[in-house]
C-alpha positions in Angstrom: -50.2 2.6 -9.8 -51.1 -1.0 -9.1 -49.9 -3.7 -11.9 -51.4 -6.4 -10.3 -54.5 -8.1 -11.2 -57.1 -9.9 -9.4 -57.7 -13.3 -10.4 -59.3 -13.7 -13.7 -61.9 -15.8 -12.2 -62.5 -13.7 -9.4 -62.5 -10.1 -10.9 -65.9 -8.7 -10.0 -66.9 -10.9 -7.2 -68.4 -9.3 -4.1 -65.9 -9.9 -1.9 -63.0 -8.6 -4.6 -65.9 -5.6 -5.2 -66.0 -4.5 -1.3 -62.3 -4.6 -1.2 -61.8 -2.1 -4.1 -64.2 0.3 -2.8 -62.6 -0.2 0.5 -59.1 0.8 -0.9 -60.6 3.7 -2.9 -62.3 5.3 0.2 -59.0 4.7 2.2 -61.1 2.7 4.6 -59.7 -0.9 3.8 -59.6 -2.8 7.9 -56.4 -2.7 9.0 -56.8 -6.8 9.4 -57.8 -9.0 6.5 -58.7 -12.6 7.1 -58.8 -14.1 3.6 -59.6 -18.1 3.5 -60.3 -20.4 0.9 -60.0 -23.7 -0.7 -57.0 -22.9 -2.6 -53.6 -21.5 -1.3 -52.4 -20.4 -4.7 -55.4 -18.1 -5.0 -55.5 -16.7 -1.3 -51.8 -15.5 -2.5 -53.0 -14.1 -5.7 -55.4 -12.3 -3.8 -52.8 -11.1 -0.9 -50.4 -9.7 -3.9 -53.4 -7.8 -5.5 -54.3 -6.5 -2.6 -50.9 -5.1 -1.3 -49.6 -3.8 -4.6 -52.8 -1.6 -4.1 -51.8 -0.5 -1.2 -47.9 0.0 -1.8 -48.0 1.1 -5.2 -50.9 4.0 -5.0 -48.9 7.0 -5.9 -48.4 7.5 -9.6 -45.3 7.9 -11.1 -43.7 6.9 -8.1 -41.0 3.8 -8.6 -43.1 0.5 -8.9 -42.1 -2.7 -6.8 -43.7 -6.5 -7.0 -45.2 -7.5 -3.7 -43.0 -9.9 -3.0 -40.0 -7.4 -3.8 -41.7 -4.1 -2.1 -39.6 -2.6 1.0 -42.9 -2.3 2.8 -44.1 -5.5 2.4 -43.2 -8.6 4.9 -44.2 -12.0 4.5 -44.0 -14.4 7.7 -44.5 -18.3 6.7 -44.0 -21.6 8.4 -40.8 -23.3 8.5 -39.2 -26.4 8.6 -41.1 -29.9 7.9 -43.0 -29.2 10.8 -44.3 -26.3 9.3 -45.0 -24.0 12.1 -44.8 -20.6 12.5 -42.6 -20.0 15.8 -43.0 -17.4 18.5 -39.4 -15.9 17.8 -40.8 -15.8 13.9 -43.9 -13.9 14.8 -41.5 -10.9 17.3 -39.8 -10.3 14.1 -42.1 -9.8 12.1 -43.9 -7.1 14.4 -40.6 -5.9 15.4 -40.3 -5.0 11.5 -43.9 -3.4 11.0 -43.2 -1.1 14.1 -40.9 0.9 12.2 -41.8 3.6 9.5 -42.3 3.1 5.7 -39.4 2.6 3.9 -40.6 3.7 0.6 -44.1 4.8 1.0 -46.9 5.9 3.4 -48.1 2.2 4.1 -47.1 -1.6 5.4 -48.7 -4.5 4.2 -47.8 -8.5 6.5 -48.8 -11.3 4.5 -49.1 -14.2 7.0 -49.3 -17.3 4.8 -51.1 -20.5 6.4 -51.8 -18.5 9.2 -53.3 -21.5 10.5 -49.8 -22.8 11.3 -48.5 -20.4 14.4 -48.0 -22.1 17.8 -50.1 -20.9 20.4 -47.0 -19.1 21.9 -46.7 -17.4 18.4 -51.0 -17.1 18.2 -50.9 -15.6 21.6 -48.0 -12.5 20.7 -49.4 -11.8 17.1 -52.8 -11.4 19.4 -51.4 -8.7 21.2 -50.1 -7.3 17.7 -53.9 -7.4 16.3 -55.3 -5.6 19.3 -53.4 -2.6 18.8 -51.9 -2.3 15.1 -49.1 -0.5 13.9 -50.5 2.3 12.1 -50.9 2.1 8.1 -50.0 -0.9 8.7 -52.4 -3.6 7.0 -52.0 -7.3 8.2 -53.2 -10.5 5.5 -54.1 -13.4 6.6 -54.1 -16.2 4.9 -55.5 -19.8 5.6 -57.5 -22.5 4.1 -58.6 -23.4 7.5 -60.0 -20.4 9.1 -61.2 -22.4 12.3 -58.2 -23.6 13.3 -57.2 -20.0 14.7 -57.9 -18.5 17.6 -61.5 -17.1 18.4 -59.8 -14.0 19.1 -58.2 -13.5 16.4 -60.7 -14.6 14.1 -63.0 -11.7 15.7 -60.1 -9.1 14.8 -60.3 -9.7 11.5 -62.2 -8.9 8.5 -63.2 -12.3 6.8 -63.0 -12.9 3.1 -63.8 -16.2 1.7 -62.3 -17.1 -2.0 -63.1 -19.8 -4.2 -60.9 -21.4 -6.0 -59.1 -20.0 -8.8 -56.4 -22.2 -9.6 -56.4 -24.3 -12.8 -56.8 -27.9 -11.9 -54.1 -30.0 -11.7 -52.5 -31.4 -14.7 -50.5 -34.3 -15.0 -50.4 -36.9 -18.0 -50.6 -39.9 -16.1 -53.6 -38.8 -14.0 -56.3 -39.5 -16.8 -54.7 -43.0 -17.0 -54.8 -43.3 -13.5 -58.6 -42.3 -13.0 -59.2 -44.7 -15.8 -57.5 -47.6 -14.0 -59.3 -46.5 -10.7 -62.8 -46.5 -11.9 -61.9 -50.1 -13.7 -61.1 -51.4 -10.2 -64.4 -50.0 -9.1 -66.4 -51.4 -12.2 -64.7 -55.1 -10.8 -65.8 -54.5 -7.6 -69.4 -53.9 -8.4 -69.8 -56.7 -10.7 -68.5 -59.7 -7.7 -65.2 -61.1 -6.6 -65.8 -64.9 -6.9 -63.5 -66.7 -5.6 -59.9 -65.9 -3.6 -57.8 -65.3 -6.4 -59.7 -62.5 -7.5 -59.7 -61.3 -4.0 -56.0 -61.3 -4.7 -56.1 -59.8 -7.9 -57.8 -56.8 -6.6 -55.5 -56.5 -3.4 -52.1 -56.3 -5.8 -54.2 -53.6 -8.2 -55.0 -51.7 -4.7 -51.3 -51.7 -4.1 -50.6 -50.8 -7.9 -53.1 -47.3 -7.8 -51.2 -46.4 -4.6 -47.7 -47.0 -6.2 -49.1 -44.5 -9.4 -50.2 -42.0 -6.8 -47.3 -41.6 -5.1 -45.6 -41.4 -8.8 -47.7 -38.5 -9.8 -48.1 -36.8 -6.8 -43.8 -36.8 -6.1 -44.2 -35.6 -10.1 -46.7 -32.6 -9.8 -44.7 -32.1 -6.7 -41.4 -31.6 -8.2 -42.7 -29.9 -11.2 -44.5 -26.8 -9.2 -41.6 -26.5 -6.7 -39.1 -26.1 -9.9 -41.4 -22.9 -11.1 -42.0 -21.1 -8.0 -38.5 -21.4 -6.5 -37.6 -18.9 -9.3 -40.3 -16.8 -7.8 -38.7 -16.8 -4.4 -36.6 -13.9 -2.8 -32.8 -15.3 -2.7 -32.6 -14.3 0.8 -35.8 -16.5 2.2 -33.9 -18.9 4.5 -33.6 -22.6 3.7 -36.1 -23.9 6.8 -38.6 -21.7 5.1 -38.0 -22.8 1.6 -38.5 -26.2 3.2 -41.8 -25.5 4.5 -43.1 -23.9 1.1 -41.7 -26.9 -0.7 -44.0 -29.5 1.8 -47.2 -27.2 1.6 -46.5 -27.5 -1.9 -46.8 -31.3 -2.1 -49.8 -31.0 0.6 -52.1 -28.8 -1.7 -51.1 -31.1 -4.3 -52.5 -34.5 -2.7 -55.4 -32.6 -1.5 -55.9 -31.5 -5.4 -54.9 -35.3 -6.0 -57.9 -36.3 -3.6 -60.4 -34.0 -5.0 -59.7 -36.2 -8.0 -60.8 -39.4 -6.5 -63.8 -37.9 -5.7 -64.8 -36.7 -9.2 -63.5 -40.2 -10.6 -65.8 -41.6 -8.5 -68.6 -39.5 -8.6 -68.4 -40.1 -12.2 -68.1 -44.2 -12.4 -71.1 -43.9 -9.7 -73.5 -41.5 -11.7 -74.5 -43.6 -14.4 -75.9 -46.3 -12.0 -77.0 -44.0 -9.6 -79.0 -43.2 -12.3 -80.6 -46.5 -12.4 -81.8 -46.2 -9.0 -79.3 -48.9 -8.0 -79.3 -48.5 -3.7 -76.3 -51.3 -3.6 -74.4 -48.4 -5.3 -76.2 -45.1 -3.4 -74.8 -46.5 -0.2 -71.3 -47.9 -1.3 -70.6 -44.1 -3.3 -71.9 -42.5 0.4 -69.5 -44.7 2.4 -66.6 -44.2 0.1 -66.7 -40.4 -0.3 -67.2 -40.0 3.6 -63.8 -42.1 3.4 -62.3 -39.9 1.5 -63.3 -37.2 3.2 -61.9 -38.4 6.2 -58.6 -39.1 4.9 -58.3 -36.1 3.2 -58.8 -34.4 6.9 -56.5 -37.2 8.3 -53.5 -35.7 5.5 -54.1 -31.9 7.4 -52.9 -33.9 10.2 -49.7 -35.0 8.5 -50.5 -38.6 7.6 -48.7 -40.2 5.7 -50.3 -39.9 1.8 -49.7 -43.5 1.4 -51.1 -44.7 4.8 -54.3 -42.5 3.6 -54.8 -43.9 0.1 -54.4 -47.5 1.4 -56.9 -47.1 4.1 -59.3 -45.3 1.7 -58.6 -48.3 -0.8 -59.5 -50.7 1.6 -62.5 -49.6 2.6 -63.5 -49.2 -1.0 -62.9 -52.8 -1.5 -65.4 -53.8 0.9 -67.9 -51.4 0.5 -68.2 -51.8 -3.4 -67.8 -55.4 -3.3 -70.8 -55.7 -0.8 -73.6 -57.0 -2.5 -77.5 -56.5 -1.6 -78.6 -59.4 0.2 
């Protein structure tokens, strides 16, 4: 019997609610596409999902997901973080063969997103004719970014978040120092040396950044390598360990954008159009960067970029 519960937050949606009727009627799709916001959810929901699946017979001996005979897991490797053609045969070539333990397979693909097109292409091939009992997850926060084909093959699930936010004690200090850089913008830089003064402070948020973000980084990676199967081979551990610190600067960013939301709100308030238009330019900044980061720039490069056009567009005043 399943052990494995659905996210707290998530118990009783209707896409978690179509799923368990799916699985009691024994008519679950044989190819899930689950997407989302959050990658530490979409693998929450992946684990609930297959210990359904693995573990249905009672009595029988019990295994984790991640531990289960049955289950396979394919993820991206190296610090390129791509999931490779020679990857993706071995995976199918291991959900040809029977159950080990059971009547059913379960393939987790995590960031799905990530294969090649030479790997996208032969996992194609895989989806037009599955492996019977065989049920294939996909996972991705970036559903788009696979193939059309594909895409049509699957069944599509969308999750929100369900992840508790990020928590680091030197990010409410930071958000404070950010929105007091803002509040100095808005109120005139007079003469060079404040120019100056708010260039090093720039400079100074991105330092902190990079301080909590290598942090939060290091932190998370210490908890879930004790979650890892001792056999997963280094390149992979490598990848985990950078999508890791790329969830977490994306978190990090979402934080900019509440800190910011929140210094603006007050005076948004006050029907101020100077700020209306500076807290419209910044957060399509943001947003920008944040899309510039799925494209492996550097987090630094990003901030700075996002800083600098802060600076200008706060400082403008109305003529």
């Amino acid at each position: 019997m399943s052990t494995v519960s659905w996210p707290e937050a998530l118990a009783g949606t209707p896409a978690v609610v179509v799923i368990e009727q799916a699985l009691r009627r024994d008519r679950l799709g044989h190819s899930l596409l689950l997407h989302g916001d959050d990658p530490d959810t979409l693998v929450l929901v992946a684990h609930a999902i297959a210990d359904r699946l693995l573990n249905e017979a009672a009595g029988a001996r019990h295994f984790p997901p991640d531990r289960h005979p049955d289950c396979f897991a394919l993820r991206p490797a190296g610090k390129m973080r791509q999931i490779s053609a020679e990857a993706t045969r071995e995976l199918i070539g291991r959900i040809q063969v029977s159950p080990t333990v059971g009547r059913r397979k379960v393939a987790i693909i995590h960031e799905a997103d990530r294969m090649n097109a030479s790997a996208a292409n032969i996992f194609l091939k895989t989806l037009e004719e599955p492996p019977g009992q065989t049920t294939i997850l996909l996972l991705t926060s970036r559903p788009y970014a696979l193939l059309p084909t594909i895409r049509s093959r699957c069944l599509h699930f969308r999750f929100a978040a369900s992840a508790a936010p990020l928590a680091h004690p030197d990010l409410p200090g930071w958000k404070a120092d950010y929105q007091a850089w803002l509040a100095r913008l808005t109120e005139g830089v007079a003469d060079r040396q404040a120019v100056a003064g708010q260039i090093f402070a720039l400079y100074g948020l991105v330092v902190r950044f990079n301080g909590i973000l290598a942090g939060a980084t290091a932190e998370v990676w210490k908890s879930q390598q004790e979650k890892l199967p001792a056999e997963l081979p280094e390149d992979e551990q490598v990848a985990i360990e950078t999508g890791i610190a790329n969830g977490i600067r994306q978190k990090l960013f979402g934080e900019i954008e509440r800190a910011t939301l929140a210094f603006a709100r007050p005076r948004l308030a006050a029907s101020d159009g100077v700020i209306r238009r500076a807290l419209a330019a910044a957060v399509a900044e943001l947003e920008r960067c944040a899309g510039l980061l799925r494209l492996n720039l550097n987090e630094s490069a990003a901030l700075e970029q996002f800083f600098l056009v802060s600076l200008r567009v706060w400082s403008k005043r109305a003529g």
